[in-house]
C-alpha positions, -999 to +999 in steps of 0.1 A: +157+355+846+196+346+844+197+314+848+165+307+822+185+336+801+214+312+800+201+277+799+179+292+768+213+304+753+228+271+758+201+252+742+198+278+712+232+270+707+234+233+702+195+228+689+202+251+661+244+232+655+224+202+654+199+214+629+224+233+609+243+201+605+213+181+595+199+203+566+238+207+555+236+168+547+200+167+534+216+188+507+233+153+490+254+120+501+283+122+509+306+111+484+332+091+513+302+068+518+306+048+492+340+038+502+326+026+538+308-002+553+272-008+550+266+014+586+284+044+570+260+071+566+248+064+604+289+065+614+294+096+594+268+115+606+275+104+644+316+114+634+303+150+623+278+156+651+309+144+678+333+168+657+308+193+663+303+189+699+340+188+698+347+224+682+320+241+705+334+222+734+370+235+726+355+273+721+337+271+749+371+263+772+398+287+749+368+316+747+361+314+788+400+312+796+401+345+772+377+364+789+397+358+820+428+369+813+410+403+789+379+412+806+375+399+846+394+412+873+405+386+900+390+399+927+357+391+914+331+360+914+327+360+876+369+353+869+364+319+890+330+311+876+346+319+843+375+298+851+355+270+865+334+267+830+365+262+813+370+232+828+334+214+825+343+223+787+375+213+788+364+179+802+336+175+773+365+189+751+386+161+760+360+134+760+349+138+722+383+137+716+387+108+725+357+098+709+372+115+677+393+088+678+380+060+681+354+072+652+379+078+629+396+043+632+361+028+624+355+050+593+396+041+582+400+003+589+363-007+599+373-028+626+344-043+653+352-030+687+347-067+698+370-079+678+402-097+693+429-074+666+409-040+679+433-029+705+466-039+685+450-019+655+435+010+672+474+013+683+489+011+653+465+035+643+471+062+666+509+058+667+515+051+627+488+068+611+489+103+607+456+108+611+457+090+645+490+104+657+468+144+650+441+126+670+462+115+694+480+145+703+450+169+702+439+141+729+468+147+750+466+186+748+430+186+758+432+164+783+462+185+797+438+220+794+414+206+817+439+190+840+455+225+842+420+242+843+409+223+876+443+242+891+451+271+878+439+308+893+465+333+885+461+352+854+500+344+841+489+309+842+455+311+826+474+324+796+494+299+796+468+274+792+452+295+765+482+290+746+484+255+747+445+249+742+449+268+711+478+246+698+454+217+705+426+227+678+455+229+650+462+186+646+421+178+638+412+206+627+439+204+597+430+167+589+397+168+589+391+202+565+378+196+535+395+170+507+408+191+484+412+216+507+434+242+483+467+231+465+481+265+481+502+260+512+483+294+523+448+275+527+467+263+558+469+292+573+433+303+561+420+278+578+442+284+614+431+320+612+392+313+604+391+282+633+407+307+659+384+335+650+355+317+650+364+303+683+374+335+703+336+350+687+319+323+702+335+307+732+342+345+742+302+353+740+290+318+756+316+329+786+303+363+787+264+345+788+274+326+814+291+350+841+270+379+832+245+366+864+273+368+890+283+403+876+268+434+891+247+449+866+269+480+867+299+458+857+281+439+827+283+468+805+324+469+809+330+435+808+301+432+775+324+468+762+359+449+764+343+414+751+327+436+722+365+443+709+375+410+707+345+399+686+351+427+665+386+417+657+374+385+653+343+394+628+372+413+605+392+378+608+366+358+599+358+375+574+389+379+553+401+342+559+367+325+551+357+346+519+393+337+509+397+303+514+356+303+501+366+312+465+397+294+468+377+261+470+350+269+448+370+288+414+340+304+401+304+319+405+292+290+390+300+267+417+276+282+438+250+257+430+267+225+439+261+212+475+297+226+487+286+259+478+250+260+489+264+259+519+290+279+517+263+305+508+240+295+537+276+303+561+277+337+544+246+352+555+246+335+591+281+355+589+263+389+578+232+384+602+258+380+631+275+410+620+245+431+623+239+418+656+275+429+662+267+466+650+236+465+675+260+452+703+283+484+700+262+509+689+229+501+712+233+476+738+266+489+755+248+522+756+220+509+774+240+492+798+256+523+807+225+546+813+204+514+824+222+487+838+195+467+847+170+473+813+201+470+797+211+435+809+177+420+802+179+434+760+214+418+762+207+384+767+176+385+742+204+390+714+228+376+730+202+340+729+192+350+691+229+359+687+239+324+697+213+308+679+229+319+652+265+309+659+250+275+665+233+271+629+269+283+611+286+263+632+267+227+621+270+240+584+308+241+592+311+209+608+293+192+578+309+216+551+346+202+564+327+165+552+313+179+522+337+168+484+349+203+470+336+209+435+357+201+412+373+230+390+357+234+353+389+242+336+428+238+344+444+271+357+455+292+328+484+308+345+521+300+331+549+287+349+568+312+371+592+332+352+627+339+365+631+366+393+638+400+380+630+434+384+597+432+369+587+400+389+595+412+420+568+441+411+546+419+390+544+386+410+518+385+446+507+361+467+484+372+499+501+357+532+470+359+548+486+364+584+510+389+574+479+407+555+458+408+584+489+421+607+497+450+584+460+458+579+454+458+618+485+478+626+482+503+599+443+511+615+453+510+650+480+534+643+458+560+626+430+554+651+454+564+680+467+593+663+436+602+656+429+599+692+454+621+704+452+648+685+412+646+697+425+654+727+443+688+722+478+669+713+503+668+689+517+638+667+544+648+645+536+637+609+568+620+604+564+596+631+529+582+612+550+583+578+580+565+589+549+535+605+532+537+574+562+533+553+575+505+577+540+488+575+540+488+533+578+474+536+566+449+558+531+440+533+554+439+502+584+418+521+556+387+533+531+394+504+552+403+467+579+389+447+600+381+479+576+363+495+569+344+463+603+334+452+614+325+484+596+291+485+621+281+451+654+299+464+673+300+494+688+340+488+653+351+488+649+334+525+679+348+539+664+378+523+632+378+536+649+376+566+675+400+569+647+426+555+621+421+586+653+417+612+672+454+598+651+472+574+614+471+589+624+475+624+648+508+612+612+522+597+588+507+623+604+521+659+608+556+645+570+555+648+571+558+680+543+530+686+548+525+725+545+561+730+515+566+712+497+527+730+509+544+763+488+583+757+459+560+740+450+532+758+432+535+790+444+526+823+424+499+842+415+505+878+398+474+885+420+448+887+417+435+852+448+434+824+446+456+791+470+464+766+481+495+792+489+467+818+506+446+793+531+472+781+537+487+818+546+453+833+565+432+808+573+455+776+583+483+795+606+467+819+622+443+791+632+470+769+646+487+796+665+462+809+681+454+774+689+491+769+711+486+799+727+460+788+733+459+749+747+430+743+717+410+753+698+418+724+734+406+699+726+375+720+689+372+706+699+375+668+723+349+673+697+326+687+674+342+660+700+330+631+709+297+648+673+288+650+666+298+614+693+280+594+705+257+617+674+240+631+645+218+612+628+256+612+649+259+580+630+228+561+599+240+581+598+272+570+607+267+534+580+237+530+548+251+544+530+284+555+532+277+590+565+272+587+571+305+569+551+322+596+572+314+625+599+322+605+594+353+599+577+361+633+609+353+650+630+378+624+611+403+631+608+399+666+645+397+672+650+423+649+630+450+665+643+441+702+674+446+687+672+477+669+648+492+698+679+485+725+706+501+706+688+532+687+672+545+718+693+560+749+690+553+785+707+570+816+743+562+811+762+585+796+794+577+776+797+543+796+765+535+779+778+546+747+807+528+745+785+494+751+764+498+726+791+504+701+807+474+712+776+457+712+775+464+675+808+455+663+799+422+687+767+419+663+792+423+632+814+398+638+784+380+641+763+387+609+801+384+592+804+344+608+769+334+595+774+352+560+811+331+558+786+301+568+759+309+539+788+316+513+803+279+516+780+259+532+748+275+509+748+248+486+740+221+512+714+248+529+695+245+497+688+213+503+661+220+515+641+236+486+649+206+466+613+196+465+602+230+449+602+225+409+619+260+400+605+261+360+635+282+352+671+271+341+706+273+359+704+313+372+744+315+385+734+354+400+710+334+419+734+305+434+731+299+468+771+310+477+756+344+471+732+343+499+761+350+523+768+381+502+733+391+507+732+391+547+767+410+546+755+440+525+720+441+544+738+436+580+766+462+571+742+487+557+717+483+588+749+485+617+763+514+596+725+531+605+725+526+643+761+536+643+755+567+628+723+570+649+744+563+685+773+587+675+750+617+662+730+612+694+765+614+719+759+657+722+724+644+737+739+632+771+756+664+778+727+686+769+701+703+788+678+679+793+684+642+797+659+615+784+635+605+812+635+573+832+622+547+806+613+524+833+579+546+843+553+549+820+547+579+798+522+607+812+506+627+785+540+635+766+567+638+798+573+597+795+591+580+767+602+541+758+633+526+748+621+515+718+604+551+707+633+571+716+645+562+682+618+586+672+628+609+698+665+615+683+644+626+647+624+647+666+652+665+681+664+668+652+639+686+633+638+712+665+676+717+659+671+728+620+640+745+632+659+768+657+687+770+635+668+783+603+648+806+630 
């Protein structure tokens, strides 16, 4: 029954790919056909079906290396079955690839593979073309996956390689969407979030197929339960990115009924279907695995081969919808030129980043849903904790998704804004929250060898906030790599250019920004030695910030060099010059050091009291154990006790 359960999954898959893809290009010729040699149409379809093969090769590899490091313990036969499937995938992953390539040089120059110039020009091609030099390099870093995957067994290095397999979808992937695919530098990052979605959905449920018959039947409903979280993460991904980048391709309602959108429509409700199946998954199956293991496993693998099924038909419209000419648009945008930043536009003017969306969304529902979860069980949250996350969470929407955000692709004082904002200001509202405490009385422990989010924050958060606590002046040693890297590296161009750019940028600020804030606003056993290094630490960090704001005051001009390709449709603005850019990192840097400052001396009575903080090496048990980086929260809490006792 399992292995007939999982060759029929296999063969649902790829039958109904191949037929999706098929009816997808009945719909019309493909307009690039004209343009190519007389075999065209036979090429083109052949180049689809091996991009195809190509994308559920490459889910199959990043979704099985996934489930290994989220769901399988090591001590089990599934985590090197797992494992071992990676690399058969990796290895098809790496050979349609390479047949990528060569497909694409015949559809670009047309050259006969028995001609005497092929291997000069299939050279040139990959090493001057961009479209070979993608090719090439998402080659390379499949071929590397699978070497790796033939090799590697602990789980630090299986993520690892899940890291670099997922850097390997972004070169193709991005040259082979769509013509036309968005004027908007976000349709970028549309399309990263909707490829790694989809792949994670459906690699993830092909691995889970395939190692279900080496799992004891008691252990399929876990491994099925932890599985089920990542698809549903995935579902809410998917969704968002590809409705988005949907309209943003077709304009209007009535492009529905060209070819594009026929089968952007056909997508749609192989999206709904699967999310029904979804809903069944979590609210039937998993239940049925736990009271009948065995019943259970046999129901599974009848949706999970439906389920597939599918997968396989949306997939094969994808494959030939990235082929498929984008209708045109009826009528020129009607919107006016940007006005000058003011008040009003700051308020007035959006653009949805759709990463930083998706992180506030997530963060703001995982926050309530573990609140929610304490207090389930008997416990207290204090209301200002979820206030001061909320508040942090809307600062950070507004910061990557309003008038900042917008402006900050014309001037360079709105990037060294942006900046300064998610390093000082978010970080000062987000720790508050407490969100380590609350992950640590939420999530569960694992017993079974496996990693979770518990595991994650016991073994490597935990430890590195401590460790920086201790020693305060490593984090003033992370914003000066953070402000090197960001105006003093090609990240600068990068990030002003192009939403991937922008992305990392701003990842990195606020990264540094709360590991900085999270080592100096909390306390740690040390008394006034500790003390006096973190105030030194912080007079270290403004000497710093003062340095880099005398470099953005006279070197801002050159800076601004790079925004010289964005046409500002505004005049000479001399409050908006780029000197003033230093200005703005010293009044934002000064106003954020004043805070801790005023945070470390009013919490100096604290290591004389009663009660000292606890270890912030061990994890927190009920409400005994507290982090570094929510202790920040801890000093408000005390002090609403203080007032309380005081007006009592």
């Amino acid at each position: 029954m399992s292995v007939g359960a999982r060759s029929a999954a296999m063969v649902a898959l790829a039958a109904t790919a191949l037929l999706g893809m098929l009816w997808a290009y009945s719909l019309g010729t493909n307009a690039e056909v004209s343009v190519l040699n007389p075999r065209g149409q036979t090429l083109l379809v052949m180049f689809t079906a091996a991009k195809l093969l190509f994308n559920l090769a490459a889910a199959c590899t990043i979704g099985s290396l996934i489930v290994v490091c989220f769901a399988l313990s090591s001590a089990e036969p599934a985590y090197s079955t797992a494992i071992h499937f990676a690399a058969g995938s990796a290895t098809v992953w790496s050979f349609t690839a390479a047949l990528l390539n060569m497909m694409n040089f015949q559809l670009v120059g047309g050259v006969s593979v028995f001609s005497g110039e092929f291997v000069a020009d299939f050279i040139a091609f990959l090493t001057i073309a961009d479209v070979g030099r993608s090719g090439l390099l998402s080659f390379v870093i499949a071929g590397s996956v699978c070497a790796l995957s033939f090799v590697i067994h602990r789980r630090s290095a299986v993520a690892g390689t899940v890291v670099l397999a997922f850097t390997g979808l972004l070169p193709l992937f991005l040259n082979s969407h769509a013509e036309g695919a968005g004027d908007h530098a976000d349709s970028t990052m549309f399309l990263v979030l909707h490829v790694g979605a989809a792949t994670v959905w459906l690699g993830g449920l092909v691995a889970v197929a395939v190692v279900h018959r080496v799992l004891a039947p008691e252990r399929l409903g876990t491994v099925v339960g932890r599985y089920s979280t990542l698809a549903l993460g995935a579902f809410v991904v998917l969704g968002f990115s590809g409705s988005l980048m949907a309209w943003d391709q077709l304009g209007s309602l009535s492009s529905l009924g060209t070819t594009y959108g026929v089968i952007v429509v056909a997508k749609s409700a192989a999206f709904v279907v699967l999310g029904i199946f979804g809903a069944v998954h979590r609210r039937r199956v998993l239940k049925q695995l736990e009271r009948d293991p065995r019943q259970g496993t046999r129901r599974f693998m009848v949706l999970v081969v439906v389920e597939l099924a599918v997968m396989g038909a949306a997939s094969g419209l994808a494959a030939a919808l990235a082929r498929t000419p984008v209708p045109p648009l009826e009528s020129a945008p009607t919107d006016g030129p940007l006005p000058a930043p003011d008040g009003w536009t700051f308020m007035s003017e959006w653009t949805i980043d759709p990463l930083w969306a998706l992180v506030c969304g997530f963060s703001a529902v995982i926050y309530l849903v573990g609140v929610r979860r304490v207090r389930r069980a008997g416990e207290s949250w204090p209301v200002h904790r979820t206030m001061f996350w909320l508040i942090g969470v809307a600062a950070l929407f507004t910061i990557t998704n309003g008038g900042i955000h917008v402006y900050q692709a014309y001037l360079l004082n709105f990037h060294v804004l942006t900046q300064m904002l998610l390093s000082t200001l978010v970080p000062l509202l987000l720790l508050p929250g407490a969100p380590l405490e609350l992950a640590t009385r939420t999530i569960r422990t694992r017993s079974d060898g496996s990693a979770g989010g518990a595991e994650f924050i016991r073994v490597i958060v935990r430890p590195a906030v401590a460790a920086t606590a201790a020693a305060p002046y490593v984090p003033v040693l992370v914003i000066a790599g953070s402000l090197v890297t960001t105006y003093y590296t090609p990240l600068l161009e990068f990030s002003a250019l192009n939403q991937p750019g922008y992305a990392l940028m701003t990842l990195l600020a606020l990264a540094s920004g709360c590991f900085f804030t999270a080592a100096l606003a909390g306390t740690s056993p040390g008394g006034q030695h500790l003390l006096k290094k973190q105030l030194a630490a912080l007079t270290g960090a403004a000497v710093l910030y003062g340095v880099y704001g005398w470099g953005l005051w006279t070197q801002g001009e050159a800076l601004e060099g790079a925004w010289a390709q964005s046409v500002r449709p505004w005049g000479p603005l001399p409050v908006f010059a780029p000197e003033t850019a230093g200005v703005i990192l010293w009044v934002i840097a000064g106003g954020a050091i004043a805070v801790l400052v005023a945070i470390i001396i009013r919490r100096k009575p604290a290591d004389k009291g009663v009660s000292p903080e606890p270890d912030i090496t061990r994890p927190s048990q009920g409400r005994a154990g507290i982090s570094s980086g929510d202790l920040a929260a801890t000093q408000i809490d005390r002090r609403v006790t203080v007032q309380g006792a005081r007006q009592d």
